[in-house]
C-alpha positions in Angstrom: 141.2 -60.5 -85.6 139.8 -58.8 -82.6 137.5 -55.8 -82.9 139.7 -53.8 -81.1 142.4 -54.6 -83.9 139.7 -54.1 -86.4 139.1 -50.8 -84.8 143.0 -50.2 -84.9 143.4 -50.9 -88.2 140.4 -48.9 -89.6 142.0 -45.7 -87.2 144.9 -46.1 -89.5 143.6 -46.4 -92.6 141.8 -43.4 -92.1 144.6 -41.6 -91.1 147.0 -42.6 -93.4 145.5 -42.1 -96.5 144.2 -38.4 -94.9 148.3 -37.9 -94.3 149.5 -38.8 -97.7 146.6 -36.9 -99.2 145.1 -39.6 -101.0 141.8 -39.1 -101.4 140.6 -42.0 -103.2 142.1 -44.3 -100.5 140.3 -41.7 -98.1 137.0 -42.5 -99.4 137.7 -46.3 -99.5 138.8 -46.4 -95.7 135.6 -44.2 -95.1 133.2 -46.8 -96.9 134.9 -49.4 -95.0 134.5 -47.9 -91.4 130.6 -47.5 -92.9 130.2 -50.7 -93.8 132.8 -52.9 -90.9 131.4 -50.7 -87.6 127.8 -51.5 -87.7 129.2 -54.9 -88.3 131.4 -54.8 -85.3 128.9 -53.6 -83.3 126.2 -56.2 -83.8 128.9 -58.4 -82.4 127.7 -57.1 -78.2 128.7 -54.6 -75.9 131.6 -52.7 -76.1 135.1 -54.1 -74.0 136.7 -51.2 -72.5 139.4 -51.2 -74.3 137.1 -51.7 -77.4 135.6 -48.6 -76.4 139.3 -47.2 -76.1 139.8 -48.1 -80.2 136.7 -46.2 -80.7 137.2 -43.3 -79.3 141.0 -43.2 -81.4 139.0 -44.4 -84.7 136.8 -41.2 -84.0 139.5 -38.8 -83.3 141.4 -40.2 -86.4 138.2 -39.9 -88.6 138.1 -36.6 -87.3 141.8 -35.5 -88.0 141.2 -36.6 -91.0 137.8 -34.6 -92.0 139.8 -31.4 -90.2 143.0 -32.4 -93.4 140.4 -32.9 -96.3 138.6 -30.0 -95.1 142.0 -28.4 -95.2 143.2 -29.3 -98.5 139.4 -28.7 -100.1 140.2 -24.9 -98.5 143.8 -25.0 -100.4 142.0 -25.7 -103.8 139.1 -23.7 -103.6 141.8 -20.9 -102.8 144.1 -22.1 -105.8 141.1 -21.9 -108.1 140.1 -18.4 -107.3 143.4 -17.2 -107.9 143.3 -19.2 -111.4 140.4 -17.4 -112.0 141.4 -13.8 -111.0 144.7 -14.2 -113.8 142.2 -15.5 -116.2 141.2 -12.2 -117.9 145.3 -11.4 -118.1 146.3 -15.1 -119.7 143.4 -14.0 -122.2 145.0 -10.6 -122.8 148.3 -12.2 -123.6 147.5 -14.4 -126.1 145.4 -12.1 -128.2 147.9 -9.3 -127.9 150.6 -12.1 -128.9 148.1 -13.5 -131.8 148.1 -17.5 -130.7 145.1 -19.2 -130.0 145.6 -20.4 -126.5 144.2 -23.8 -128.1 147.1 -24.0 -131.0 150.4 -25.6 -130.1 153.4 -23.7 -130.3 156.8 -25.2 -132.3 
């Protein structure tokens, strides 16, 4: 395979799992790109349209930072909100007299 198809492929690895919001392939496709690009670039100077894959392996990288910076945003906002009902989820079960812990029939 060519490092401009290696390139390719690593752009849509990236980008894919970033899409689907799966985060453990995220990180895998991220140690990949750090471990495969300083291999491919021992390899000699840059073709142009080796360069080209670069530059769309960067921008994918970087679409997909901008959707896990996203979706880290969407949690953080999802836990504060858990958080603000907490003191009410308290006051219901000791006004109904469960434990929160004990399982109902």
């Amino acid at each position: 395979m060519s490092r401009q198809q290696q390139l390719t492929q690593l752009a849509s690895q990236v980008l894919r799992a970033a899409r689907a919001q799966d985060w453990q392939a995220v990180q895998q496709a991220d140690s990949a790109l750090a471990r495969e690009l300083p291999q491919l670039a021992a390899l000699g100077p840059w073709s142009g349209a080796e360069l080209e894959a670069l530059e769309r392996l960067g921008t994918a990288h970087a679409m997909a930072r901008g959707l896990c910076h996203e979706a880290s945003e969407a949690l953080e906002q999802q836990i504060a909100q858990l958080r603000e009902g907490r003191d009410g989820w308290l006051a219901y079960a000791l006004q109904d007299g469960a434990s929160p812990l004990e399982a109902r029939p």
